[in-house]
N, CA, C and O atoms as a Tinker XYZ file with bonds, in Angstrom:
   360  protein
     1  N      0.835000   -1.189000    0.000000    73     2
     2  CA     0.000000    0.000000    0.000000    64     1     3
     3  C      0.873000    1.245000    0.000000    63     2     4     5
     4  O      2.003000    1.453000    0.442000    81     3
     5  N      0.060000    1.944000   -0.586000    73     3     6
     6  CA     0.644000    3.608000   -0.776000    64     5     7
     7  C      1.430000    4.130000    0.851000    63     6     8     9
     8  O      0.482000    4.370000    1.598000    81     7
     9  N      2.604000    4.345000    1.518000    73     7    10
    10  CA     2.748000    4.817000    2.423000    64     9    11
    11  C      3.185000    4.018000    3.186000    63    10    12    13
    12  O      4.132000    4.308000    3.918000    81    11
    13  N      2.663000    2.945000    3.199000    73    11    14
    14  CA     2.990000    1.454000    4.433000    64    13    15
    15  C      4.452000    1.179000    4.191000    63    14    16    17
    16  O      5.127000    0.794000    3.236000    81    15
    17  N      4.698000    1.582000    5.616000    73    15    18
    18  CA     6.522000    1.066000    5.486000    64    17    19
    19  C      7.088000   -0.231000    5.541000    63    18    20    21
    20  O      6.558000   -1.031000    6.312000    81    19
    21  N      8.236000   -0.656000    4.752000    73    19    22
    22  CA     8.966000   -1.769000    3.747000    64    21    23
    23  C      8.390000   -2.752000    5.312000    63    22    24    25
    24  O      7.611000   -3.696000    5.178000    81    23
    25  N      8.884000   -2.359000    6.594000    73    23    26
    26  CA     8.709000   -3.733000    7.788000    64    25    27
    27  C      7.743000   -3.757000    8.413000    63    26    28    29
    28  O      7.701000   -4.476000    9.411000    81    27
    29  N      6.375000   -2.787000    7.940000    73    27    30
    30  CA     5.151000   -3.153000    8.314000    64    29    31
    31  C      4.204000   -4.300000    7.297000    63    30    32    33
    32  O      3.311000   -5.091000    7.598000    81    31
    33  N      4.916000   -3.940000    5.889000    73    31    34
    34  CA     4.579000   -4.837000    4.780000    64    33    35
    35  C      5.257000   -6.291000    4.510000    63    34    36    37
    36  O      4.879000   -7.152000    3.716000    81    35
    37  N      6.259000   -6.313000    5.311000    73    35    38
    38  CA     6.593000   -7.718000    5.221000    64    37    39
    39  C      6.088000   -8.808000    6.559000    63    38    40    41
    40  O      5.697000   -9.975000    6.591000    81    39
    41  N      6.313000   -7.833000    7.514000    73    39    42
    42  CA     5.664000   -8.099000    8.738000    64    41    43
    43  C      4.031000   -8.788000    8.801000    63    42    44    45
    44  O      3.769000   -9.874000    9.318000    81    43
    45  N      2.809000   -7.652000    7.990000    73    43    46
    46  CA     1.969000   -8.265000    7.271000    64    45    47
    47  C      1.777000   -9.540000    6.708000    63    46    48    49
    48  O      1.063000  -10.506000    6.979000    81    47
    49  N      2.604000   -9.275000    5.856000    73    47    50
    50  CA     3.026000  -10.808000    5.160000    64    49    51
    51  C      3.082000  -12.555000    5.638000    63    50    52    53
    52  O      2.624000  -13.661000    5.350000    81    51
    53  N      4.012000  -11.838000    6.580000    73    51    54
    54  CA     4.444000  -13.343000    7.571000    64    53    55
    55  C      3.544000  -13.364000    8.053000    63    54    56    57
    56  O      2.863000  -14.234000    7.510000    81    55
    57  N      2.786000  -12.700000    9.182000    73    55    58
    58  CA     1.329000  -13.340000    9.494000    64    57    59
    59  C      0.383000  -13.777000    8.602000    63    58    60    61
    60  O     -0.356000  -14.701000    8.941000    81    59
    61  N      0.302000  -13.387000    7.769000    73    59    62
    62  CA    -0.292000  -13.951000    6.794000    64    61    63
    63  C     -0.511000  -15.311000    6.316000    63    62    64    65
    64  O     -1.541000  -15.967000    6.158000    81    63
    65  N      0.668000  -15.551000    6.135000    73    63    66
    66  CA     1.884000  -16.468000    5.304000    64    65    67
    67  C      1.722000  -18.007000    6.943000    63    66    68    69
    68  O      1.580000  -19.214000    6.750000    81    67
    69  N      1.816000  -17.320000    8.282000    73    67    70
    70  CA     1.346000  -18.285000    9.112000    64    69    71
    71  C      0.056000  -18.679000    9.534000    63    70    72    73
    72  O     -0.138000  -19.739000   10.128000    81    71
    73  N     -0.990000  -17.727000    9.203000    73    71    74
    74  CA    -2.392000  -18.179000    8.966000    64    73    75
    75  C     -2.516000  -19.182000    7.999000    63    74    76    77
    76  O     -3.598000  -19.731000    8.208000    81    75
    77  N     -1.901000  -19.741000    6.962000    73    75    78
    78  CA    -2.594000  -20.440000    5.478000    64    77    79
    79  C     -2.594000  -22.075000    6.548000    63    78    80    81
    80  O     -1.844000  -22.422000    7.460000    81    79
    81  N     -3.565000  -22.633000    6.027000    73    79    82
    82  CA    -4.148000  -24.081000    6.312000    64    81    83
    83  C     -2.926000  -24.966000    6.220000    63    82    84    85
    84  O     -2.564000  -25.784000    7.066000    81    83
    85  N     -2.282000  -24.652000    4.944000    73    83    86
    86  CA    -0.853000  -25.498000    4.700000    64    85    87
    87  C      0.383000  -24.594000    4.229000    63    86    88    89
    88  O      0.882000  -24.436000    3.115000    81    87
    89  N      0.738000  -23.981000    5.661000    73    87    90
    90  CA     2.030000  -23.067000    5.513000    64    89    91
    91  C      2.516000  -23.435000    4.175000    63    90    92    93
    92  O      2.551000  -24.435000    3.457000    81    91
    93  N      2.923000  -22.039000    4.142000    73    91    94
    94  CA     4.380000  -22.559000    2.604000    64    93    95
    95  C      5.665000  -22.116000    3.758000    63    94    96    97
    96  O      5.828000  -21.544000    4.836000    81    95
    97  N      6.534000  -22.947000    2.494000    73    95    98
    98  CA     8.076000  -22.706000    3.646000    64    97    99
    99  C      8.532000  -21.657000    3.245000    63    98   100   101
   100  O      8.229000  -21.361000    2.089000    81    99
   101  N      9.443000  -20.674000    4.042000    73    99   102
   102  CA     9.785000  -19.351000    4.454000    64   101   103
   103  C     10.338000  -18.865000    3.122000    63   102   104   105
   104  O     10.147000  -17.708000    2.747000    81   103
   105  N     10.977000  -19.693000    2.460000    73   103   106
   106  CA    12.511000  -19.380000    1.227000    64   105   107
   107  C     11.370000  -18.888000   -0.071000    63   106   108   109
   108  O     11.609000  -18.009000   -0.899000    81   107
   109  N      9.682000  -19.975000    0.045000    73   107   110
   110  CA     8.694000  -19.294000   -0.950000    64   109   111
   111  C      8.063000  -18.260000   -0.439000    63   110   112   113
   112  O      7.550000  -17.485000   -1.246000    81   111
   113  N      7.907000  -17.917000    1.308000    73   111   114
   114  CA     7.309000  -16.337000    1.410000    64   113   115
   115  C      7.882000  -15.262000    1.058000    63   114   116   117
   116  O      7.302000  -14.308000    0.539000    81   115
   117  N      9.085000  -15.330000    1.316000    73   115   118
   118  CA    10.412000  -14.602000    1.156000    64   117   119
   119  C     10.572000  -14.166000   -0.404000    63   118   120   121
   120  O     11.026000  -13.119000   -0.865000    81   119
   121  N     10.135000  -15.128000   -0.957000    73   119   122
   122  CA     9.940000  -14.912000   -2.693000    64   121   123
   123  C      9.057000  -14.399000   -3.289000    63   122   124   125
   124  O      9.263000  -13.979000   -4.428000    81   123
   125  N      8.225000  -14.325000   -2.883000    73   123   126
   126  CA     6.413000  -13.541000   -2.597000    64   125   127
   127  C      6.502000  -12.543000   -2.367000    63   126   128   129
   128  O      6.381000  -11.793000   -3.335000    81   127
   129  N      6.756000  -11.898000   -1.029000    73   127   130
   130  CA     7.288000  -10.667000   -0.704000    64   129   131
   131  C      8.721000  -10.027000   -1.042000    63   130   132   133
   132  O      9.274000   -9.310000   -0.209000    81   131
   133  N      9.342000  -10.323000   -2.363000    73   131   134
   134  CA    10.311000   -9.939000   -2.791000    64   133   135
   135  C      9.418000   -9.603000   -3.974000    63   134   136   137
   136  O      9.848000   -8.704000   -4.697000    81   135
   137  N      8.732000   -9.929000   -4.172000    73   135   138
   138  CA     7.710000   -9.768000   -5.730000    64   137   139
   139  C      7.103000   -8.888000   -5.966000    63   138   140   141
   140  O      6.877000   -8.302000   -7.025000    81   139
   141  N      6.662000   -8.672000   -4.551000    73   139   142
   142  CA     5.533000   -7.502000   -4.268000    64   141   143
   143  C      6.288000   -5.950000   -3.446000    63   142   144   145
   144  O      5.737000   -4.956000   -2.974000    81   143
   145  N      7.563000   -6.284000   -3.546000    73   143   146
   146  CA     8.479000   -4.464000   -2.636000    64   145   147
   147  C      7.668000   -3.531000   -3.898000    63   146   148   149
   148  O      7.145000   -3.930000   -4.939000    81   147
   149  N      7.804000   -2.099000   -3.324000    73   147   150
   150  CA     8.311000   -1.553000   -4.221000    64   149   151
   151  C      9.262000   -0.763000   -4.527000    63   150   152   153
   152  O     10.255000   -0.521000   -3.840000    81   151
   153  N      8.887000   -0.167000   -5.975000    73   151   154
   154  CA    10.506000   -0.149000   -6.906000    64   153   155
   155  C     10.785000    1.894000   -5.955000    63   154   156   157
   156  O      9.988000    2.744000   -5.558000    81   155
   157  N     12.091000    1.818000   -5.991000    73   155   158
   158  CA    13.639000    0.775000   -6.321000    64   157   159
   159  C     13.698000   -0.105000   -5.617000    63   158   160   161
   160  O     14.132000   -1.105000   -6.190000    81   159
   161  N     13.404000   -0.287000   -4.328000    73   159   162
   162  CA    13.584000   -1.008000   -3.245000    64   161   163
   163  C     13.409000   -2.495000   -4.080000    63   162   164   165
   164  O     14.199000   -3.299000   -3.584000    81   163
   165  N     13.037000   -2.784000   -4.604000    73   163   166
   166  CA    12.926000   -4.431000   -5.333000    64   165   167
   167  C     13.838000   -4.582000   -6.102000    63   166   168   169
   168  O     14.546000   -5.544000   -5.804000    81   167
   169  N     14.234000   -3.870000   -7.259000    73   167   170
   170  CA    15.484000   -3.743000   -7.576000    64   169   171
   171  C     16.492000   -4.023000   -6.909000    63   170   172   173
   172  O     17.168000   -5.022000   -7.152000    81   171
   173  N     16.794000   -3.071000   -5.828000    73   171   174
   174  CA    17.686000   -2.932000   -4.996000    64   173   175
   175  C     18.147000   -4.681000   -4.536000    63   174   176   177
   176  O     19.109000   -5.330000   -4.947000    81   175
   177  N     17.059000   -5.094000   -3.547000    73   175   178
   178  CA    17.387000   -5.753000   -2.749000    64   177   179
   179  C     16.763000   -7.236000   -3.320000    63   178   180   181
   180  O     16.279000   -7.985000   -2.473000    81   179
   181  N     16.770000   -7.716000   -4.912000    73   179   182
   182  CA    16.610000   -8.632000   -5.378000    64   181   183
   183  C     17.564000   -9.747000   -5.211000    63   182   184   185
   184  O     17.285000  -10.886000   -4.837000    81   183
   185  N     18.678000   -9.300000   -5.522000    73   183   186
   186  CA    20.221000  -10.545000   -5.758000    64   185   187
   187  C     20.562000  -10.569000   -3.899000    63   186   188   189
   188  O     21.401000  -11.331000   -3.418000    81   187
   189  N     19.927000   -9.819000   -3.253000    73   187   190
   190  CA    20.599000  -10.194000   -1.485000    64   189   191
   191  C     20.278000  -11.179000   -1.593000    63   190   192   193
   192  O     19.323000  -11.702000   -2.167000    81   191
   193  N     21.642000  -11.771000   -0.633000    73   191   194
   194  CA    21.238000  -13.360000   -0.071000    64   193   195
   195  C     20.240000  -13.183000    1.249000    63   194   196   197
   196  O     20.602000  -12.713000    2.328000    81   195
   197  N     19.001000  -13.626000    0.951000    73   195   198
   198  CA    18.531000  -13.439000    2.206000    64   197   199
   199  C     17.359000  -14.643000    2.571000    63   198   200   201
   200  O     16.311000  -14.712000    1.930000    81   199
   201  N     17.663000  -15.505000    3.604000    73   199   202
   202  CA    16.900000  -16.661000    3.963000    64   201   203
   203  C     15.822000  -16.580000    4.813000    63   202   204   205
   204  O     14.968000  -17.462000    4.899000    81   203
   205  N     15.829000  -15.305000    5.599000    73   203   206
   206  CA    14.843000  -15.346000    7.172000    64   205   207
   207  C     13.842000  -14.092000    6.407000    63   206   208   209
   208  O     13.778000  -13.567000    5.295000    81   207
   209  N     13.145000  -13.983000    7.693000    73   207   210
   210  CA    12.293000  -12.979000    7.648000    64   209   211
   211  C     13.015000  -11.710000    8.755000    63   210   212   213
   212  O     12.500000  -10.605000    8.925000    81   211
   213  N     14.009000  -12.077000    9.270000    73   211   214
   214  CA    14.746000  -10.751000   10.064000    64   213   215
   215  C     15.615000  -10.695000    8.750000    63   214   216   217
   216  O     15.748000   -9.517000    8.417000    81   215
   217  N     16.174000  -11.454000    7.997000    73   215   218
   218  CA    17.579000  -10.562000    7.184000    64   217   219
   219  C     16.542000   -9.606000    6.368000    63   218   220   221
   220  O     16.617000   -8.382000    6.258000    81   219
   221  N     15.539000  -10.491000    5.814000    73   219   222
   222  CA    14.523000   -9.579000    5.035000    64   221   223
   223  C     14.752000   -7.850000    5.312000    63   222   224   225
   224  O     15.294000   -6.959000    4.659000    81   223
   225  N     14.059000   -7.901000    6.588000    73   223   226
   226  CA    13.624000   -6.522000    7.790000    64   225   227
   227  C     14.875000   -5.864000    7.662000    63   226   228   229
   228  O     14.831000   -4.678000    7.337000    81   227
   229  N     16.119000   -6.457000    7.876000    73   227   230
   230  CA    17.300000   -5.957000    8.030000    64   229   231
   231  C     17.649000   -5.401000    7.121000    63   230   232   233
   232  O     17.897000   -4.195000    7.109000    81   231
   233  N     17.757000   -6.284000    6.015000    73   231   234
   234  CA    18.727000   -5.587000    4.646000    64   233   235
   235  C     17.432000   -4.439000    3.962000    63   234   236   237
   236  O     17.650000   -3.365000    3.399000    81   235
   237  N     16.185000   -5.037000    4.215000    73   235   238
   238  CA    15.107000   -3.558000    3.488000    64   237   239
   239  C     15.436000   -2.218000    4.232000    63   238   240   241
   240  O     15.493000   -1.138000    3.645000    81   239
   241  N     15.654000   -2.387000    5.607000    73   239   242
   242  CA    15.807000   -1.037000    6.384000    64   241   243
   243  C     17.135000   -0.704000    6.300000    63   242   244   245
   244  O     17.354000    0.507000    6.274000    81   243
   245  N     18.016000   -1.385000    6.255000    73   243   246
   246  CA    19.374000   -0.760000    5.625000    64   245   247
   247  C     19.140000    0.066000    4.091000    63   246   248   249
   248  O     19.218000    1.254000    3.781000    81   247
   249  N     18.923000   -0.772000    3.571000    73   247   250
   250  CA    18.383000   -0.083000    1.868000    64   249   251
   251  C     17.828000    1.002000    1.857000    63   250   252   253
   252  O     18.397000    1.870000    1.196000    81   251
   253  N     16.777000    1.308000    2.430000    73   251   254
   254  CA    15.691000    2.443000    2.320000    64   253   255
   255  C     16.461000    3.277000    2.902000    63   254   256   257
   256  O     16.287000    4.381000    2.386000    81   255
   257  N     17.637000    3.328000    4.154000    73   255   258
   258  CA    18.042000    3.887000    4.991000    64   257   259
   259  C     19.457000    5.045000    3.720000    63   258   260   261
   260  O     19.911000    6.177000    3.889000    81   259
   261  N     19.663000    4.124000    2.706000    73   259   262
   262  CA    20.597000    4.125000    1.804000    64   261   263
   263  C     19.833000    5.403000    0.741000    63   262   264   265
   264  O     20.208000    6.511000    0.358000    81   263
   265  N     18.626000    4.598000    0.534000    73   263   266
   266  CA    18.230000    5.712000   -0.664000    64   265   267
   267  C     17.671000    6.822000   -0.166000    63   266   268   269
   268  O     17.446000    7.761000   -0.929000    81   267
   269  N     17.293000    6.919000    1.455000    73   267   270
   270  CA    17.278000    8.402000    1.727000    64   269   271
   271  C     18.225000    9.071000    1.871000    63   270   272   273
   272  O     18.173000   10.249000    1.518000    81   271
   273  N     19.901000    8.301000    2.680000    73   271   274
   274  CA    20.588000    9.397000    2.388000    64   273   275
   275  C     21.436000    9.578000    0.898000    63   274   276   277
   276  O     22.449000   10.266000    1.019000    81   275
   277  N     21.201000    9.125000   -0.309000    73   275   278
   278  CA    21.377000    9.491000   -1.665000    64   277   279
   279  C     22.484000    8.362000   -2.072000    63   278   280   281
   280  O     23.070000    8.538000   -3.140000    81   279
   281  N     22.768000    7.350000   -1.381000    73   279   282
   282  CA    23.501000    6.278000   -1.717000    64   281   283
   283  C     23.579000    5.629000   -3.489000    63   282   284   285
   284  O     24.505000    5.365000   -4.256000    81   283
   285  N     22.312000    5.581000   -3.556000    73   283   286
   286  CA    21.712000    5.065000   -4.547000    64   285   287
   287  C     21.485000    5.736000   -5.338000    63   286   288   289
   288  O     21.170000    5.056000   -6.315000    81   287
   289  N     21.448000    6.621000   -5.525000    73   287   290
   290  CA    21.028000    8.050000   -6.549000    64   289   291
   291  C     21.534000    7.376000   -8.215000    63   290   292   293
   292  O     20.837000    7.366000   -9.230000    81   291
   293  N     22.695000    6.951000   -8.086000    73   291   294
   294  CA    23.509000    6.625000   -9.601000    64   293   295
   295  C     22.414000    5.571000  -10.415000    63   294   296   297
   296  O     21.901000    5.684000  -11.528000    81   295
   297  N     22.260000    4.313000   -9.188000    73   295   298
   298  CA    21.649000    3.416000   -9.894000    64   297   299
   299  C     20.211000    3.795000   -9.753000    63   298   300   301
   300  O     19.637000    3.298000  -10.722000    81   299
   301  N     19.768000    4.130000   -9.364000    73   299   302
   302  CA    18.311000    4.242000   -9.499000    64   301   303
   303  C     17.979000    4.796000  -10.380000    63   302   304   305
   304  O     16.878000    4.536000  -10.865000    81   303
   305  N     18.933000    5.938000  -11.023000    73   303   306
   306  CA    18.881000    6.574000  -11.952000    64   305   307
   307  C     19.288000    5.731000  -13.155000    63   306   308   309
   308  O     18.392000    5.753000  -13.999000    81   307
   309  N     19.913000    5.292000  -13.371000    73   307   310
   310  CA    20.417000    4.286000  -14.461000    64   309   311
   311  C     19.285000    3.303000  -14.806000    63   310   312   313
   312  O     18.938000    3.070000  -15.964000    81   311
   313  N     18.559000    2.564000  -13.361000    73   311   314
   314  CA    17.702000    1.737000  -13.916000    64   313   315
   315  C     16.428000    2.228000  -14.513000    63   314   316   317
   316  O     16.072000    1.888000  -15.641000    81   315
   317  N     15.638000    3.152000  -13.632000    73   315   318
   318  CA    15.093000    4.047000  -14.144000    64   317   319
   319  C     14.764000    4.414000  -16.064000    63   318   320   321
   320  O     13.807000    4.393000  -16.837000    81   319
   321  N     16.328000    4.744000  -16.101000    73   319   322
   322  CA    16.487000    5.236000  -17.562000    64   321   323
   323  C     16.517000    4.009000  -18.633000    63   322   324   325
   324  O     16.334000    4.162000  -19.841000    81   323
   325  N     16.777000    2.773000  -17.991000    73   323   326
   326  CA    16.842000    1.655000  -18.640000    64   325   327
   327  C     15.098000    0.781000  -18.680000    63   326   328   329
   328  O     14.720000    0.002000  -19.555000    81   327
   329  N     14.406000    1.179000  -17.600000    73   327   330
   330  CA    13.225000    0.821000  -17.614000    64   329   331
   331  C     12.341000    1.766000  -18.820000    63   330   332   333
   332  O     11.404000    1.269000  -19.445000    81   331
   333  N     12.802000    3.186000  -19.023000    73   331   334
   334  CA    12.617000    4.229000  -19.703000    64   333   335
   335  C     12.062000    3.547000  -21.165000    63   334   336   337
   336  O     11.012000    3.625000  -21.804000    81   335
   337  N     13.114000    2.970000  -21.301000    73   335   338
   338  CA    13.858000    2.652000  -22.726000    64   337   339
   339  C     13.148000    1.421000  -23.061000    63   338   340   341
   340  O     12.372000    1.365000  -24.015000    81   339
   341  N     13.400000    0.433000  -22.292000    73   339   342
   342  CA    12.330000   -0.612000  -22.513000    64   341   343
   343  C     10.803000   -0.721000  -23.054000    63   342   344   345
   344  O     10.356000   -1.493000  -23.903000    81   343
   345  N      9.956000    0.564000  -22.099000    73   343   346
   346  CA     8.857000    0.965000  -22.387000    64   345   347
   347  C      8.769000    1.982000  -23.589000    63   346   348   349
   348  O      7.703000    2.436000  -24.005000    81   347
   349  N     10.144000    2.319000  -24.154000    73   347   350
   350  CA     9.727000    3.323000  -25.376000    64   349   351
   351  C      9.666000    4.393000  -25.306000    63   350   352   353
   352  O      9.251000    5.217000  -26.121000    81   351
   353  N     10.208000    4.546000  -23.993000    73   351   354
   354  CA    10.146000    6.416000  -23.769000    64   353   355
   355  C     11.764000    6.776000  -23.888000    63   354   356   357
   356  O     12.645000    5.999000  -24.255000    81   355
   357  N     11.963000    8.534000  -23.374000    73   355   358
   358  CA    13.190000    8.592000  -23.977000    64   357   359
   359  C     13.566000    9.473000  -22.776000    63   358   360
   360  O     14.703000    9.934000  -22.680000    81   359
């Protein structure tokens, strides 16, 4: 959702994810909620190695922590311009 922050939305998730009748195992929630970030933040934090639902929390709030203070500025911009291009714009 519009506004909902990266560890209230994954947080969501996992309860979620432990309500279902026949759990799925963590490595497919984890893949689910890597599906659904949003961008850059999905970008970003696609290739992390990440197995739990704390590295999740961890490496998203490091990240976000990154693109507010302008860490990321180069690539976001790059992908951005490459997503640009894909869709046909200029």
């Amino acid at each position: 959702k519009q506004g909902e922050k990266t560890r209230e939305f994954i947080q969501k998730w996992r309860i979620q994810c432990n309500k279902m009748k026949e759990p799925i195992f963590e490595t497919q929630a984890l893949s689910l909620i890597r599906k659904n970030l949003s961008q850059p933040l999905k970008s970003l934090i696609r290739n992390a190695p990440i197995e739990t639902f704390a590295e999740l929390i961890e490496q998203a709030n490091s990240i976000e922590e990154g693109i507010k203070e302008g860490y990321f500025d180069g690539i976001i911009a790059h992908k951005n311009k490459e997503d640009n291009k894909k869709r046909g714009r200029t």
